[in-house]
Backbone as ProteinMPNN parsed JSONL, in Angstrom:
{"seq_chain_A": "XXXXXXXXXXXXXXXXXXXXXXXXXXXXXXXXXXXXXXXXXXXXXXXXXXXXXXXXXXXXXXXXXXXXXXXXXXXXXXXXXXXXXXX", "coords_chain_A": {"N_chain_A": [[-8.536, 10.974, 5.219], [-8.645, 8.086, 4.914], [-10.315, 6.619, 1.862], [-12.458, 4.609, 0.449], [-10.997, 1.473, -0.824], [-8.182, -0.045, -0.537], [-7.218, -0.874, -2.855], [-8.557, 0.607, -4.575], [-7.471, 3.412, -4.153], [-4.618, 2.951, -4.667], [-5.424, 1.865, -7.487], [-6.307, 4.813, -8.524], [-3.405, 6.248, -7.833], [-1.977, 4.823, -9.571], [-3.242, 4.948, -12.117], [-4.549, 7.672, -12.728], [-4.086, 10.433, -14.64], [-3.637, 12.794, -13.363], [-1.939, 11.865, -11.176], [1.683, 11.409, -9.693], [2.577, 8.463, -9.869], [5.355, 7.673, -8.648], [5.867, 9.292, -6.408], [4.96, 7.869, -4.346], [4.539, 5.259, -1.609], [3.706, 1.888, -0.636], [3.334, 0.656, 2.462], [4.368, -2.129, 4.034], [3.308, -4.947, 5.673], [5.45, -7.348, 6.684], [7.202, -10.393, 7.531], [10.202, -10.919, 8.743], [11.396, -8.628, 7.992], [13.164, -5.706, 8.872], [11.749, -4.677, 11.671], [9.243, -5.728, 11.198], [8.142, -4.705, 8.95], [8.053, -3.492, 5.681], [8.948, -1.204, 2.8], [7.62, -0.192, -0.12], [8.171, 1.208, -3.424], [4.977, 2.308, -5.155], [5.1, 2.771, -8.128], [6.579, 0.465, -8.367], [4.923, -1.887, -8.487], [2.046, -3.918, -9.436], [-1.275, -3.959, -10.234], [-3.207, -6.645, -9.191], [-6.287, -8.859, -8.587], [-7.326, -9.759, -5.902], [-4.51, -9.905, -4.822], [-1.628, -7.462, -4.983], [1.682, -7.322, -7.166], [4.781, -7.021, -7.028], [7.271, -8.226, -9.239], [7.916, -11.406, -9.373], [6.61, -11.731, -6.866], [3.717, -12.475, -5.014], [1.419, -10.594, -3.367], [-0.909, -10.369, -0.739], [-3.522, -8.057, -0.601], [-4.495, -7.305, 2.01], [-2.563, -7.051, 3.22], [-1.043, -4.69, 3.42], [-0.419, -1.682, 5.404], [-0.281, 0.831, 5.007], [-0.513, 3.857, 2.79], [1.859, 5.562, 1.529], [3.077, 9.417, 0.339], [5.468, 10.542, -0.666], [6.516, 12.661, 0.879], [6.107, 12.075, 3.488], [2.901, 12.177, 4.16], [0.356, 10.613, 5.149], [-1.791, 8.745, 2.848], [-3.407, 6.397, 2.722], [-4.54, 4.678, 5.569], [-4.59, 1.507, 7.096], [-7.144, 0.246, 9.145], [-6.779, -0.521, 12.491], [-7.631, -1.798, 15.623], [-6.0, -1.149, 19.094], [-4.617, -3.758, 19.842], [-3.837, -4.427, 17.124], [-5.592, -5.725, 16.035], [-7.948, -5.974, 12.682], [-10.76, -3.991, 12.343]], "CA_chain_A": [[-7.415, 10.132, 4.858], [-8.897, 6.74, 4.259], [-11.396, 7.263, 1.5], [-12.311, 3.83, -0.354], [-10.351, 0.597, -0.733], [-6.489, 0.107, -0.897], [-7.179, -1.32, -4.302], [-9.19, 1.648, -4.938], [-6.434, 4.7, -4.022], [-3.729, 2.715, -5.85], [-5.537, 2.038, -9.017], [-6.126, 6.056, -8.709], [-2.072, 6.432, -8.062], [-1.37, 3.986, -10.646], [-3.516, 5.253, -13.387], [-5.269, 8.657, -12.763], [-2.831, 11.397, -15.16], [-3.309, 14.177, -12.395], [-1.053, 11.959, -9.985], [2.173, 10.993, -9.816], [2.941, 7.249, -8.976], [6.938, 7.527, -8.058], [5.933, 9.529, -5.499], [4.126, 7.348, -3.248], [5.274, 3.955, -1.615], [3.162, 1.244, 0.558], [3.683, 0.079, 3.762], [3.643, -3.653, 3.362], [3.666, -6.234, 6.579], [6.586, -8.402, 6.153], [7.766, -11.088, 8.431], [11.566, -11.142, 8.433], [12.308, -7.379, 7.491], [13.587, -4.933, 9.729], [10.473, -4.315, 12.132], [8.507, -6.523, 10.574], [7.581, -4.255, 7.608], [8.565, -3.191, 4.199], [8.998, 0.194, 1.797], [7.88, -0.614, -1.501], [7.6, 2.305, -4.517], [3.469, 2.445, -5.925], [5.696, 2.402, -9.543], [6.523, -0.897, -8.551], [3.96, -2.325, -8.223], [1.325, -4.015, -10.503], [-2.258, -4.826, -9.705], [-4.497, -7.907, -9.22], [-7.897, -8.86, -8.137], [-6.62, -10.08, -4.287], [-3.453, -9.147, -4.741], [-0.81, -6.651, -6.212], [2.518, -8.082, -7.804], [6.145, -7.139, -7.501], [7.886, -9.016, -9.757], [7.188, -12.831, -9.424], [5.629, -12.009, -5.596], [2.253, -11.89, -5.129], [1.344, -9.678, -2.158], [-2.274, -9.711, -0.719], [-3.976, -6.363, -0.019], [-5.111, -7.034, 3.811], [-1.1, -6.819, 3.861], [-0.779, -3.322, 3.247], [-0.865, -1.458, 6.387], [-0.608, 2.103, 4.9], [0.047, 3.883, 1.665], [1.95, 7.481, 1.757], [3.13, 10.148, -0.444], [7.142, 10.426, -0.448], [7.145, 13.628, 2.102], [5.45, 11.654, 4.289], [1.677, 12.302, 4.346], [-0.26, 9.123, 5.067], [-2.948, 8.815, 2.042], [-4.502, 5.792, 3.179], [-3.871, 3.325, 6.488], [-5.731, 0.429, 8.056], [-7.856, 0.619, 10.561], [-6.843, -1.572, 13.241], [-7.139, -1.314, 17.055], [-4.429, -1.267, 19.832], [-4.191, -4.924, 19.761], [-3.546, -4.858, 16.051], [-6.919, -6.334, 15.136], [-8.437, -5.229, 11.89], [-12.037, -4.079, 12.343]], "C_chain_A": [[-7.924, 8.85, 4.197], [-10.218, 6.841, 3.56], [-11.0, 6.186, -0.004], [-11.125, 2.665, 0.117], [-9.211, 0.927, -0.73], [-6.504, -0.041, -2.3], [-7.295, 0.01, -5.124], [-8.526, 2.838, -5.203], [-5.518, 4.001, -4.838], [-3.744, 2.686, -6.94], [-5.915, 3.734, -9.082], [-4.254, 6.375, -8.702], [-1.67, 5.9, -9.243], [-1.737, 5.178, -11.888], [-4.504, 6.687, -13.584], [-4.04, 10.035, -13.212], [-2.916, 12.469, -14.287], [-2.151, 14.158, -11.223], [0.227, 11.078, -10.237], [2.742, 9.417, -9.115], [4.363, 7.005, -7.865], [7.039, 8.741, -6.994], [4.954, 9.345, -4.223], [4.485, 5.848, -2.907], [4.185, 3.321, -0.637], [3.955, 0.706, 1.279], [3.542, -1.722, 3.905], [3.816, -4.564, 5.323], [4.283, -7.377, 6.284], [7.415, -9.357, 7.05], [9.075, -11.349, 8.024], [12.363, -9.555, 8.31], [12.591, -6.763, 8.704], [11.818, -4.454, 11.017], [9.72, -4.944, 11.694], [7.075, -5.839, 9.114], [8.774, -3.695, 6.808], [8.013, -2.415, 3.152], [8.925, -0.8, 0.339], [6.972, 0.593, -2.719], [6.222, 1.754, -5.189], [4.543, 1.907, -7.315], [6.085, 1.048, -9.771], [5.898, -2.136, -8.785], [2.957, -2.987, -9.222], [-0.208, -4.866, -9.538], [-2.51, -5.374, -10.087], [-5.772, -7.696, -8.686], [-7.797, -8.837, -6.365], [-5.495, -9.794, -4.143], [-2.611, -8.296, -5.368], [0.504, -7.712, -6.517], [3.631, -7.363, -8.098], [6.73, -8.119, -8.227], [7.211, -10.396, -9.876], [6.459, -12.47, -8.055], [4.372, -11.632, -5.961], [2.042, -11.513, -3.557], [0.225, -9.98, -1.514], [-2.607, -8.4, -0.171], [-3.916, -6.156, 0.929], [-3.367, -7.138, 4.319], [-0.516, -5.169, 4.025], [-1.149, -2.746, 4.482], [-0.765, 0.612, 6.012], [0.089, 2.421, 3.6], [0.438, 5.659, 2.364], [3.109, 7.934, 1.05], [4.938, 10.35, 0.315], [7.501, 11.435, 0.871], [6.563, 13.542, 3.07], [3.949, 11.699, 4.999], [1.409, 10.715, 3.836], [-1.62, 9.522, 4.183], [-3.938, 7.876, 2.298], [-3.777, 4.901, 4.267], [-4.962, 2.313, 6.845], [-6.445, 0.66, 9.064], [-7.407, -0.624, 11.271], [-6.586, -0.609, 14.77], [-5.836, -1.555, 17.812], [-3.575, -2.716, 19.828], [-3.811, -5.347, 18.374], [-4.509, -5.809, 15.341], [-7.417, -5.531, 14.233], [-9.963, -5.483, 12.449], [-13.042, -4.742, 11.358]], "O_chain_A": [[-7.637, 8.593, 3.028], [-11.222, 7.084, 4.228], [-10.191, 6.339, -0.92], [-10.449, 2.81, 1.136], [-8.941, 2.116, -0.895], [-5.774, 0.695, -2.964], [-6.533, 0.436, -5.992], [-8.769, 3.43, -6.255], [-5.539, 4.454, -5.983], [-2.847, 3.104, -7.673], [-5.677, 3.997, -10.26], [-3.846, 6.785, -9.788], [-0.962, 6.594, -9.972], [-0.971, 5.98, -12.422], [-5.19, 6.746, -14.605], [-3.285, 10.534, -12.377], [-2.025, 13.283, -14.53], [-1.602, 15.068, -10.601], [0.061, 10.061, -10.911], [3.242, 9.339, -7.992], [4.427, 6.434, -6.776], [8.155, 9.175, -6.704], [4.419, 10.144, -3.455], [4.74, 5.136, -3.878], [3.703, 4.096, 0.189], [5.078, 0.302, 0.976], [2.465, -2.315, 3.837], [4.9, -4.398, 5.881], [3.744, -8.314, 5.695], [8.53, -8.895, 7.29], [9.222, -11.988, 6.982], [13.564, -9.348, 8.482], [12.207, -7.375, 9.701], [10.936, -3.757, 10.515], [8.792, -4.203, 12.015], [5.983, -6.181, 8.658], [9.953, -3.507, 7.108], [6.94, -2.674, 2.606], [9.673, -1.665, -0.116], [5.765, 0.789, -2.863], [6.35, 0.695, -5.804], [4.728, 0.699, -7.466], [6.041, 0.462, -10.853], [6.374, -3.187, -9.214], [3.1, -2.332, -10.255], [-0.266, -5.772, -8.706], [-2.433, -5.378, -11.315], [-6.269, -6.611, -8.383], [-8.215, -7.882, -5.711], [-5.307, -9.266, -3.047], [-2.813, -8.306, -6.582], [0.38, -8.875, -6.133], [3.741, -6.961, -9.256], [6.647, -9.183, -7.612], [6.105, -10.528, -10.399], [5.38, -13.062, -8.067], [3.966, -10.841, -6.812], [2.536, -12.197, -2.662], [-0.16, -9.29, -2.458], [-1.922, -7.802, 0.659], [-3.43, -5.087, 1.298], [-2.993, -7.267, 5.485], [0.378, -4.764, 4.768], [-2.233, -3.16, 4.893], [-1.185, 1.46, 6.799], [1.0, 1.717, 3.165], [-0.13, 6.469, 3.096], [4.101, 7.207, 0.989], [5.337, 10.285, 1.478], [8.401, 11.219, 1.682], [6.311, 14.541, 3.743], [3.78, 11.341, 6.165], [1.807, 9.989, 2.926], [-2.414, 10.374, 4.581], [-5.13, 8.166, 2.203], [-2.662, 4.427, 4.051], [-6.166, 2.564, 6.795], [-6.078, 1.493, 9.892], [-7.61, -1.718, 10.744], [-5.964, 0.41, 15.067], [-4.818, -2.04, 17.319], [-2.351, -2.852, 19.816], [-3.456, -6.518, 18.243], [-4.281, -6.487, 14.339], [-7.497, -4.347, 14.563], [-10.414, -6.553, 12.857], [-14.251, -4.691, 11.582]]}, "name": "protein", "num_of_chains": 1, "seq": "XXXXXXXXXXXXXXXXXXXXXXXXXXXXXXXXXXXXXXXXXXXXXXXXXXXXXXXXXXXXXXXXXXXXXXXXXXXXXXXXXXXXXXX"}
């Protein structure tokens, strides 16, 4: 599953012609949303160096807590332990 950066699998979703982007969305960590995360379509998306870029937001990466494929296969997640610490 986790194989390489977040940066790394998205700029493959983004721009590799074998895969399709509009069917894959990240998992974002979002203080305020429902659960305290947030669905947002790969197609939306635009990368940076530290972060990606909906629209005017700028996101950072270590926000992403998982990326996955519309019928629900997780392609890449975070590693963090029970306490929600990243390793």
């Amino acid at each position: 599953m986790r194989k390489g950066s977040v940066k790394e699998v998205l700029a493959k979703l983004k721009y590799d012609p074998r895969e399709d982007e509009g069917e894959y969305y990240v998992i974002i960590e979002h203080r305020g949303a429902y659960g305290d995360v947030k669905k947002i379509p790969v197609e939306m998306i635009e990368l940076g160096h530290g972060y990606f870029f909906v629209g005017d937001a700028q996101i950072p990466y270590h926000r992403i807590l998982r990326v996955v494929r519309k019928d629900g296969k997780v392609i890449w997640e975070t590693r963090k332990d029970r306490r929600g610490e990243s390793d």
